[in-house]
Backbone as CSV, one residue per row, in Angstrom:
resi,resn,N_x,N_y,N_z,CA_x,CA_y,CA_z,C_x,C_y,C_z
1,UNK,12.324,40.264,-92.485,11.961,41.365,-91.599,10.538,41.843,-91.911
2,UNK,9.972,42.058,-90.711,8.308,42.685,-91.029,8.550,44.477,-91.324
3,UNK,7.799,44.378,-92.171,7.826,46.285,-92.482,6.075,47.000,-92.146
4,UNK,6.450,47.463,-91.190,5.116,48.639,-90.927,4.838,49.885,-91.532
5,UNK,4.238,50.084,-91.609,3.800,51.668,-92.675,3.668,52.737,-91.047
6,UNK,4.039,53.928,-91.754,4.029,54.682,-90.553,2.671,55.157,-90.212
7,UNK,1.686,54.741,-90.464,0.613,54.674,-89.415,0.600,53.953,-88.448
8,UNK,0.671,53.029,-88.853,0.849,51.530,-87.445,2.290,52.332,-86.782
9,UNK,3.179,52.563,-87.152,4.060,52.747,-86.215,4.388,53.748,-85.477
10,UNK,3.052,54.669,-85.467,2.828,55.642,-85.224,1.637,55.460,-83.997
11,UNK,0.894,54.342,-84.373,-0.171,53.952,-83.564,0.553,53.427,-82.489
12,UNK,1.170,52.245,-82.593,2.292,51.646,-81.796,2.964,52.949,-80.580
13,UNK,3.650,54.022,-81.548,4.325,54.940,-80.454,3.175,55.681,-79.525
14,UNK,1.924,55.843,-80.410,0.975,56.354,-79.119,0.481,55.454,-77.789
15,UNK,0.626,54.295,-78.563,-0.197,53.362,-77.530,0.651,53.300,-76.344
16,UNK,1.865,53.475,-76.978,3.099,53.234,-75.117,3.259,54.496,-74.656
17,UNK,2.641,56.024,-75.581,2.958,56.797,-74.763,2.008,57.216,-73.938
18,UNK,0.712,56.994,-74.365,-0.790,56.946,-73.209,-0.951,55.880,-72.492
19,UNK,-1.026,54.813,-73.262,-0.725,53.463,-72.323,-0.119,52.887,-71.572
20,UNK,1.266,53.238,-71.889,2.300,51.900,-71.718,2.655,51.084,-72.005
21,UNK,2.025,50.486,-73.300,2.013,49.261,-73.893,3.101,49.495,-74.857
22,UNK,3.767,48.325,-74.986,4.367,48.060,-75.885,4.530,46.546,-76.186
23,UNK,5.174,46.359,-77.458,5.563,45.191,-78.186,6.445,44.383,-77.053
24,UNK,5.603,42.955,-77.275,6.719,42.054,-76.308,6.906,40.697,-77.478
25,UNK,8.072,40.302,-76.788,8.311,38.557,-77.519,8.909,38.739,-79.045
26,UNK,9.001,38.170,-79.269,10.378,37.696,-80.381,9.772,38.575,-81.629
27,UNK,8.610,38.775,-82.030,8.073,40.008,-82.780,8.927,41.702,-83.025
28,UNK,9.728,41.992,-81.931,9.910,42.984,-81.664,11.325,43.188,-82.746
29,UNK,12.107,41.558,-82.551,13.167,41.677,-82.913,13.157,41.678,-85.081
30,UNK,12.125,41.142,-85.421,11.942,41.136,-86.521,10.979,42.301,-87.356
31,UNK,11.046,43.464,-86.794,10.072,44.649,-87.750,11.349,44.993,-88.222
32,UNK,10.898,46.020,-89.047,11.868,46.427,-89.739,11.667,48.203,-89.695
33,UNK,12.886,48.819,-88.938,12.335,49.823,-88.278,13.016,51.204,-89.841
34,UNK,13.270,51.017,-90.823,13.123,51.754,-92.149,14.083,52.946,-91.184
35,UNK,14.764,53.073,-90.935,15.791,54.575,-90.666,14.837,55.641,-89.994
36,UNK,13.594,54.848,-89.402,12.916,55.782,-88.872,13.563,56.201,-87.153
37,UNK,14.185,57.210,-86.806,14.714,57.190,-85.411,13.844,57.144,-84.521
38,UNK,12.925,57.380,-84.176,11.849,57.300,-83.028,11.151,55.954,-83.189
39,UNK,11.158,55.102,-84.734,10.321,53.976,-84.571,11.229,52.938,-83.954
40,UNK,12.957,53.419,-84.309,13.985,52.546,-83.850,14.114,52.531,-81.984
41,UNK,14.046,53.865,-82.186,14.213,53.937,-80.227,13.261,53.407,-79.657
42,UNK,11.829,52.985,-80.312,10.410,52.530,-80.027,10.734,51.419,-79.614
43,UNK,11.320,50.474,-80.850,11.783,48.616,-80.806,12.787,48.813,-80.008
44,UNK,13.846,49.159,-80.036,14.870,48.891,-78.791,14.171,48.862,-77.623
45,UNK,13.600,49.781,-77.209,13.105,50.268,-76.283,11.758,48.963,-75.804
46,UNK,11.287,48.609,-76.755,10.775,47.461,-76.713,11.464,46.062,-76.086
47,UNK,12.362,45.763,-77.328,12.646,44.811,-77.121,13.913,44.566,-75.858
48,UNK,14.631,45.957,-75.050,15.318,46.033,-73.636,14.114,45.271,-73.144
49,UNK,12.852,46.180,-72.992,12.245,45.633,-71.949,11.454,44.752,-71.805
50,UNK,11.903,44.057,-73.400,10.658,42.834,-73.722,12.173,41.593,-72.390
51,UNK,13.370,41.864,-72.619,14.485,41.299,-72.573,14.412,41.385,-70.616
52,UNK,14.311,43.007,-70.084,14.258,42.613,-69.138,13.160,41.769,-68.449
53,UNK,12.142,41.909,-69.027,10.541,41.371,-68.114,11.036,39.995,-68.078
54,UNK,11.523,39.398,-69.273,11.908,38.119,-69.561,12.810,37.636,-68.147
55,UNK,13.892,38.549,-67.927,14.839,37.970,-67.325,14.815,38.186,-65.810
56,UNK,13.353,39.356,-65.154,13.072,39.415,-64.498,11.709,37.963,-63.810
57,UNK,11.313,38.128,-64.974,10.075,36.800,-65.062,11.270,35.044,-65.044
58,UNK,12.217,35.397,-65.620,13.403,34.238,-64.885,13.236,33.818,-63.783
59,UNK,13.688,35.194,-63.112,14.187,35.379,-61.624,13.239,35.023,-60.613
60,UNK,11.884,35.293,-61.085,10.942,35.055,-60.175,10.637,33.648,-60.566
61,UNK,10.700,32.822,-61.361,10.446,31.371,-61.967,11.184,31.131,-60.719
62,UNK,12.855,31.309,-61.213,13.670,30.616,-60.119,13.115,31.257,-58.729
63,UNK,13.381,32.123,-58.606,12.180,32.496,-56.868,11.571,31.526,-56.929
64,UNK,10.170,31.208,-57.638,9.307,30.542,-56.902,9.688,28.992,-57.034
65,UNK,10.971,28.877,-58.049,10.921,27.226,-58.000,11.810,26.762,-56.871
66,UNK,12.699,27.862,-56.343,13.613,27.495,-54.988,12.299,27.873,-54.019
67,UNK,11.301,28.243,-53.795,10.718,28.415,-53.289,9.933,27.442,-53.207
68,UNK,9.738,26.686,-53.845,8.524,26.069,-53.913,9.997,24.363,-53.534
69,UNK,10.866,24.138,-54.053,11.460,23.520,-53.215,11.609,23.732,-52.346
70,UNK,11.860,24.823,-51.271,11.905,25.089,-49.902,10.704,24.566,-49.549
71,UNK,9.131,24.664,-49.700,8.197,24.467,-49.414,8.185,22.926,-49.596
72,UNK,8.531,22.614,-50.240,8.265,20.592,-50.650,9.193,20.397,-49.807
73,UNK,10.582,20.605,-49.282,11.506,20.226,-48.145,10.290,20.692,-47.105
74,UNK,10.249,21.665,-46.710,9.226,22.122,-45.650,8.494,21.164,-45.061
75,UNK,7.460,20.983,-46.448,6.446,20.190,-46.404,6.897,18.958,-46.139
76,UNK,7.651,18.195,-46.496,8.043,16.828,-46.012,8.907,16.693,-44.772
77,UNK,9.578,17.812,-44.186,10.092,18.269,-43.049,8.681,17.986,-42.236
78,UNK,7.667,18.675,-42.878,6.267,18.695,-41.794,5.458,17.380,-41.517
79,UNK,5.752,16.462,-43.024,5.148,15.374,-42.602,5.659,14.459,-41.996
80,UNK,7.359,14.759,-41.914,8.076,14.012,-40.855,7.853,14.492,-39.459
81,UNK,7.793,15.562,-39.147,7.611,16.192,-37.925,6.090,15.499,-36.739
82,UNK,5.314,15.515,-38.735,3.620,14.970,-37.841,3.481,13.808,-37.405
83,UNK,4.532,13.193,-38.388,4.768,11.596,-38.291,5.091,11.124,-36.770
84,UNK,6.102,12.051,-36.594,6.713,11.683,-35.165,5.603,12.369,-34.288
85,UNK,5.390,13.149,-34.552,4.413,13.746,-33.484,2.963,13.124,-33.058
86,UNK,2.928,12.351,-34.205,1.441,11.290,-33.986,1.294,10.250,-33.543
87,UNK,3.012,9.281,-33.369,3.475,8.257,-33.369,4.026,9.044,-31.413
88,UNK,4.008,10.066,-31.685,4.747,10.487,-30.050,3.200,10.915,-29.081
89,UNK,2.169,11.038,-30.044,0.879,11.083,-29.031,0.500,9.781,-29.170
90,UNK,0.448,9.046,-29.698,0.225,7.169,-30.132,0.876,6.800,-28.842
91,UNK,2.395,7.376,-28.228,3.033,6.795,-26.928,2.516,7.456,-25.873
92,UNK,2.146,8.474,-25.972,1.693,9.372,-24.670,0.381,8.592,-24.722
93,UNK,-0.546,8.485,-24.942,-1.846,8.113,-25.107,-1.756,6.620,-24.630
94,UNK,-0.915,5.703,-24.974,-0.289,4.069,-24.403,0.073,4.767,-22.911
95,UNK,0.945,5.748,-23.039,1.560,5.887,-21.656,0.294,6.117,-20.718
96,UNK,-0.628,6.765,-21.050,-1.931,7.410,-20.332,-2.532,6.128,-20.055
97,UNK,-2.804,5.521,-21.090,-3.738,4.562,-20.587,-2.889,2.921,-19.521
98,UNK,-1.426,3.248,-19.664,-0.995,2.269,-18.937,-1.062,2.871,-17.572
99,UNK,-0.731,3.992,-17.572,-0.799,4.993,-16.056,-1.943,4.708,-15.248
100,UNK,-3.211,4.821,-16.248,-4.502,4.711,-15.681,-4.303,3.447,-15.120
101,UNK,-4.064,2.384,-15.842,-4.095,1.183,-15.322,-3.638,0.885,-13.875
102,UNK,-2.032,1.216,-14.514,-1.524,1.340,-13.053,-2.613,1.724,-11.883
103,UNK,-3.039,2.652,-12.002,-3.281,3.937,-10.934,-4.748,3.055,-10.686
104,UNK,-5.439,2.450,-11.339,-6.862,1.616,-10.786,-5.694,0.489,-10.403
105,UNK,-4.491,-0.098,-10.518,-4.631,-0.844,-9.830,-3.998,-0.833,-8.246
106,UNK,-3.342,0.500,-8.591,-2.812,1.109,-7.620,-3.783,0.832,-6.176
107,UNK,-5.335,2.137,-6.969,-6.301,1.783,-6.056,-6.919,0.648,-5.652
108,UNK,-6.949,-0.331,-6.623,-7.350,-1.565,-5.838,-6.378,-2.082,-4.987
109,UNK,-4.988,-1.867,-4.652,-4.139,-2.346,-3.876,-4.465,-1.689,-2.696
110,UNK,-4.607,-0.615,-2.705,-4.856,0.165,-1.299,-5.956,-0.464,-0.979
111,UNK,-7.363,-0.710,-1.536,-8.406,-1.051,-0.915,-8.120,-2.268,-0.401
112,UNK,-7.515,-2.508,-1.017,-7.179,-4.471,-0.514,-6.194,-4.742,0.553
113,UNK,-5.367,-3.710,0.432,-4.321,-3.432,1.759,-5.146,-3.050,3.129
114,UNK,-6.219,-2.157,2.975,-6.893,-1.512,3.960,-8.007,-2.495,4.637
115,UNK,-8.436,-3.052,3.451,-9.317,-4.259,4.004,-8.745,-5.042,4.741
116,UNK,-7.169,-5.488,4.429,-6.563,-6.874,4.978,-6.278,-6.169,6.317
117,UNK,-5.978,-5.194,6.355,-5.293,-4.212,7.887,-6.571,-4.164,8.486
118,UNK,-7.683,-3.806,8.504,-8.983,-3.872,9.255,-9.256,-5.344,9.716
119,UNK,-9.368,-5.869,8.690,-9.399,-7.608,8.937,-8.382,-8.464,9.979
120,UNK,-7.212,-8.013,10.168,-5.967,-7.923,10.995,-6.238,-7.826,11.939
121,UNK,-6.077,-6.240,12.013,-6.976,-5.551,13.338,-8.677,-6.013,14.278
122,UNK,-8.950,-6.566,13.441,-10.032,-7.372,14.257,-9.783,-8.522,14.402
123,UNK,-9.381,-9.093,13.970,-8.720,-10.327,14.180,-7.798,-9.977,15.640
124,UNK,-7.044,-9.260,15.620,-5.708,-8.998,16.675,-6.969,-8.959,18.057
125,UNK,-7.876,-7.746,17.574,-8.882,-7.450,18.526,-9.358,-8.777,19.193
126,UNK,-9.621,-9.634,18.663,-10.785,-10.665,19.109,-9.777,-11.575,19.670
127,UNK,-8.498,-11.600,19.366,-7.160,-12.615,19.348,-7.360,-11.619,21.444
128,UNK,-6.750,-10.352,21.248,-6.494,-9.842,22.705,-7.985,-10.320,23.668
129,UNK,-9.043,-10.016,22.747,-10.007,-10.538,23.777,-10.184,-11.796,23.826
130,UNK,-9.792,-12.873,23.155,-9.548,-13.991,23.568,-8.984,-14.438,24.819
131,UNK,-7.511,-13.572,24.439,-6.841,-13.847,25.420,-6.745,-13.435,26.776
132,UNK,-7.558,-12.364,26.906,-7.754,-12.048,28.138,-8.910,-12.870,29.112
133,UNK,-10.045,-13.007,28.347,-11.017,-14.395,28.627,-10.208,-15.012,29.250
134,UNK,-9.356,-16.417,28.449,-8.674,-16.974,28.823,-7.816,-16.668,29.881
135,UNK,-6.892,-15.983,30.204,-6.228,-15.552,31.664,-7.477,-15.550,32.662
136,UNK,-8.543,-14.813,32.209,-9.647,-14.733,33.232,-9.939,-16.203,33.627
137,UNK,-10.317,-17.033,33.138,-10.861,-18.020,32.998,-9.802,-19.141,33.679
138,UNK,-8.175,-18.659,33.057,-7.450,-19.371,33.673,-7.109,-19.340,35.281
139,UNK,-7.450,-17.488,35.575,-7.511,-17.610,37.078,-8.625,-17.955,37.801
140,UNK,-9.770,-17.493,37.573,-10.654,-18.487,37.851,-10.752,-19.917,37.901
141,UNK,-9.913,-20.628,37.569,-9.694,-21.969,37.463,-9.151,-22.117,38.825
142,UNK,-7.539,-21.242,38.599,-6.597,-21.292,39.514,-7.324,-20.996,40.788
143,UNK,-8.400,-20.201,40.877,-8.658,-19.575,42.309,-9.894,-20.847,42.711
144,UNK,-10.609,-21.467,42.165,-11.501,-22.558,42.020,-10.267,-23.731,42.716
145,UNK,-9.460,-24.118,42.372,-8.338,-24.891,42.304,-7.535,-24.973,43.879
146,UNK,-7.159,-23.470,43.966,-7.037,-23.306,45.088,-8.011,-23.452,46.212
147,UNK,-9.309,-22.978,46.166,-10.573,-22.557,46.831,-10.704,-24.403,47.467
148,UNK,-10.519,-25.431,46.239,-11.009,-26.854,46.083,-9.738,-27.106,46.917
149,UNK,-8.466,-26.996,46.611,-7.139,-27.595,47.549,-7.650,-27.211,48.758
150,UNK,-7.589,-26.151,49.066,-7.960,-25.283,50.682,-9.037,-26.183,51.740
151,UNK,-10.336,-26.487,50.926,-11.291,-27.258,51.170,-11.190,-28.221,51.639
152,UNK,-10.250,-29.454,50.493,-9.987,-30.567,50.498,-8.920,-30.723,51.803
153,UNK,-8.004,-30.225,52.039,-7.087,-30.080,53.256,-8.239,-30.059,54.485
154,UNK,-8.707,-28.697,54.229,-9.354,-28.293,55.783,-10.147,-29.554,55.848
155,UNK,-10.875,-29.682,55.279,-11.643,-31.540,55.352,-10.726,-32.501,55.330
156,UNK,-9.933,-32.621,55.007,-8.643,-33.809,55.348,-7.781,-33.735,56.866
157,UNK,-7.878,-32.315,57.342,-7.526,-32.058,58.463,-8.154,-32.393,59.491
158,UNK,-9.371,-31.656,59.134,-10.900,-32.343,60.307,-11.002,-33.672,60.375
159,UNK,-10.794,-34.452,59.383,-11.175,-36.012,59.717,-9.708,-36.609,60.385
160,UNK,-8.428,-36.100,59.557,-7.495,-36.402,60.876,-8.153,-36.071,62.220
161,UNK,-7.812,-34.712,62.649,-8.247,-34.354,64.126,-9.080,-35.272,64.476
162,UNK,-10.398,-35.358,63.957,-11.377,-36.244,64.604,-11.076,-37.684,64.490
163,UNK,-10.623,-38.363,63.823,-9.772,-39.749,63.789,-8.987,-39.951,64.830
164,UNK,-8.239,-38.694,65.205,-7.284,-38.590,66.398,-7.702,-38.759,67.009
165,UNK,-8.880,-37.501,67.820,-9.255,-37.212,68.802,-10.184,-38.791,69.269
166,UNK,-10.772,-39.269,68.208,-11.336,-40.502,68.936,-10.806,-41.927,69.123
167,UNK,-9.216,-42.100,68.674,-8.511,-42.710,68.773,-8.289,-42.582,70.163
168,UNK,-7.681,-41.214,70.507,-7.261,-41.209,71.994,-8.226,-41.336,73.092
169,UNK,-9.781,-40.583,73.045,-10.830,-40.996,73.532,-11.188,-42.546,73.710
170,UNK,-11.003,-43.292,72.161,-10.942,-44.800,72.667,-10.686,-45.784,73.483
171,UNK,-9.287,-44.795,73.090,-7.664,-45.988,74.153,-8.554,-44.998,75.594
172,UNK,-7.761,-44.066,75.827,-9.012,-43.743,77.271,-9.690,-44.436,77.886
173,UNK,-10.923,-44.408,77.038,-11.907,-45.178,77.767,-12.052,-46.443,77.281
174,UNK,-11.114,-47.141,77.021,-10.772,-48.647,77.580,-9.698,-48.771,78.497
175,UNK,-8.756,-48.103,78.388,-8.185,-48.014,79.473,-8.358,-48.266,80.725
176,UNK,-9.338,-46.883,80.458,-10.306,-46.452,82.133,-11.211,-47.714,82.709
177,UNK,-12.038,-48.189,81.602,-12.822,-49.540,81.903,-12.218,-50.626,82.175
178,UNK,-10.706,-50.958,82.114,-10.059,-52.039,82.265,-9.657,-51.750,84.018
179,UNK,-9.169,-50.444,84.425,-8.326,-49.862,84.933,-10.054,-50.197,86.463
180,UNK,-10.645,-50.011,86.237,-11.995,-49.908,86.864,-12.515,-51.346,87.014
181,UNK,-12.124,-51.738,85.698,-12.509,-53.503,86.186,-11.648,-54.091,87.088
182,UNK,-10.664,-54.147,86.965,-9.216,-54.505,88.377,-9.408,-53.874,89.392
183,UNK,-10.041,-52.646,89.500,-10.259,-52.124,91.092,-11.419,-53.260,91.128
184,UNK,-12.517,-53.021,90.742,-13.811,-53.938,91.413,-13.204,-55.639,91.885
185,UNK,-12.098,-55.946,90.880,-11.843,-57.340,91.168,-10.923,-57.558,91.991
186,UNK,-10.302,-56.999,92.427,-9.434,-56.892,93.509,-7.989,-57.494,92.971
187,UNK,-8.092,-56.608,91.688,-6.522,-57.421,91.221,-5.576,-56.258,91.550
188,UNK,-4.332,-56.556,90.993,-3.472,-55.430,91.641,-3.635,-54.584,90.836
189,UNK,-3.901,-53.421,91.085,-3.908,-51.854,90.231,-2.795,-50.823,90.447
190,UNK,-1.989,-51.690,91.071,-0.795,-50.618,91.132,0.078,-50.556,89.386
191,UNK,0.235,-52.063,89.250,0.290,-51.668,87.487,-0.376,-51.106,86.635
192,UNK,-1.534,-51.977,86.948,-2.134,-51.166,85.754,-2.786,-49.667,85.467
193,UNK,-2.564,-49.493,86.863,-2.961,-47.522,86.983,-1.476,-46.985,86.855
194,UNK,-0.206,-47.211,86.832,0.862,-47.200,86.174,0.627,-47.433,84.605
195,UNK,0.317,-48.504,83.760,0.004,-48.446,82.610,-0.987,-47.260,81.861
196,UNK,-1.815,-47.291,83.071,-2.911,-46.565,82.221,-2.553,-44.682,82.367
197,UNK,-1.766,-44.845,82.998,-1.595,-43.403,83.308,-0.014,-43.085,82.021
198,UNK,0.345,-43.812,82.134,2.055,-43.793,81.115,0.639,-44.193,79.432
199,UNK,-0.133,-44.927,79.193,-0.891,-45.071,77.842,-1.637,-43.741,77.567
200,UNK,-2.172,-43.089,79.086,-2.573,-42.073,78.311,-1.998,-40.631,78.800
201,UNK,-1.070,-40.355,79.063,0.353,-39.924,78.412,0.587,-39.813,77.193
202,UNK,0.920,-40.954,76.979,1.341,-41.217,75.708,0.497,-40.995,74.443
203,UNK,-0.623,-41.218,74.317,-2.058,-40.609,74.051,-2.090,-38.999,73.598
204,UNK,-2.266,-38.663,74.407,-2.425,-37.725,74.981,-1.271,-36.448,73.950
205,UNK,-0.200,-36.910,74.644,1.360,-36.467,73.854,1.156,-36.619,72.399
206,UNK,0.819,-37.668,71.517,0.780,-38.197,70.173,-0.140,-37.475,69.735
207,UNK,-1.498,-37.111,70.378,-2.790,-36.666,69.895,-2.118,-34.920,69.598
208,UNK,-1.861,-34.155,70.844,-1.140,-32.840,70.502,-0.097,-33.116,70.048
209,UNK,0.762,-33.777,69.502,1.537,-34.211,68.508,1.029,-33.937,67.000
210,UNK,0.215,-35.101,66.695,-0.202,-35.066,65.005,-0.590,-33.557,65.040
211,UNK,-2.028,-33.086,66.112,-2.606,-31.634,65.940,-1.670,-30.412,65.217
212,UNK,-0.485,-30.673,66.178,0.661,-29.409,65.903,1.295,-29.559,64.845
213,UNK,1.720,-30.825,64.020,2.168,-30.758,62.750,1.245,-30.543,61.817
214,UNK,0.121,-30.938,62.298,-1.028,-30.950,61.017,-1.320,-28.977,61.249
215,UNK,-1.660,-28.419,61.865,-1.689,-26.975,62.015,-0.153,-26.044,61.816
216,UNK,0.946,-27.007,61.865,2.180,-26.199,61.248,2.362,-26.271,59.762
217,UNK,2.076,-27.478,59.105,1.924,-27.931,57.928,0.962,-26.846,57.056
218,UNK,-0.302,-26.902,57.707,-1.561,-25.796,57.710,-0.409,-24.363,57.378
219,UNK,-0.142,-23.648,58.601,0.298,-22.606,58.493,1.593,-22.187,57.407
220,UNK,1.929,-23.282,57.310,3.910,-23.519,56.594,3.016,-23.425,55.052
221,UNK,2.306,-24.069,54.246,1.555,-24.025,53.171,0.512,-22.681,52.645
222,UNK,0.166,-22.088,53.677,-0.779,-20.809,53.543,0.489,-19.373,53.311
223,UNK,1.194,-19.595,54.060,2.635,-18.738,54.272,3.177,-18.788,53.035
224,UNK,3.675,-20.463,52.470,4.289,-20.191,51.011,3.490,-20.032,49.755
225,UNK,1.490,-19.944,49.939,1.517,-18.968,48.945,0.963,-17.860,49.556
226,UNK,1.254,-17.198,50.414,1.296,-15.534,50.425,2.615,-15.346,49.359
């Protein structure tokens, strides 16, 4: 046991009663307090509160060491959290830039759609004006066609008629010259002015004959294309 002289332990009781200070740590438990009552109530009094600080200074150890495990869970809670969260902007950022992609190629589809539809469309355009040319062109043909049939008839008609007409004029006037030579010769003309009158008759009849079919034919053909 340590033994103090009652100066020191006298110094000691002033210092905690102006100060506050007192004796801490395992010191407290080894003076040797001599039957002095105030130096004894001094060390108790000491060493309670050397005992509580201790067991308060525990409490806060354990505080801060559950604390400070809460914080290291925390903390690795956080670096899992960032983990995912960096690895989840790593996908958003893929997702962004595949979007973009998409989306330019999006737009190049439209431009290329719009081009091919213009390109279409003029095409269709030049296709309708083609085709209307053509109908034009085809009736113009048709009306050329017709214009040339029409022609070719009416000139196929005229050279009948006139083929006719001088067919029967022919026979006529040989007829007539035969019919004229037997009067001058004194042959009998009772026949043959009988012949010549029944030939051109007959003439005559055949000639407005062909005329009227060839001008019904005419009319029967103009009629079926009205």
């Amino acid at each position: 046991m340590i033994k103090l002289n009652k100066e020191t332990k006298l110094q000691l009781i002033e210092l905690y009663n102006t100060k506050n200070i007192t004796l801490e740590g395992n010191i407290a438990k080894v003076i040797d307090t001599e039957n002095d009552e105030d130096f004894k109530n001094y060390i108790e009094y000491c060493v309670n509160k050397d005992r509580e600080t201790r067991k308060r200074r525990l409490d806060i150890t354990k505080q801060v060491q559950l604390q400070n495990k809460e914080l290291s869970d925390l903390n690795l809670e956080n670096t899992k959290i960032m983990s995912e969260l960096q690895e989840t902007l790593k996908n958003v950022e893929t997702s962004k830039e595949e979007i973009q992609k998409q989306n330019t190629e999006l737009v190049e589809w439209k431009e290329k759609n719009e081009k091919i539809s213009l390109e279409l469309q003029s095409e269709m355009e030049k296709s309708e004006q083609a085709r209307l040319e053509a109908e034009n062109a085809k009736q113009h043909a048709i009306n050329d066609l017709d214009l040339l049939q029409k022609k070719t008839q009416t000139e196929l008609i005229g050279k009948i008629v006139k083929v006719a007409l001088w067919v029967i004029v022919s026979v006529g006037i040989v007829t007539t010259l035969m019919y004229i030579i037997s009067i001058f010769a004194n042959k009998d003309t009772q026949m043959i002015g009988s012949t010549w009158s029944n030939m051109f008759g007959i003439l005559l009849t055949n000639a407005f004959s062909i005329i009227g079919t060839i001008m019904g034919v005419k009319y029967a053909s103009e009629k079926k294309e009205d």
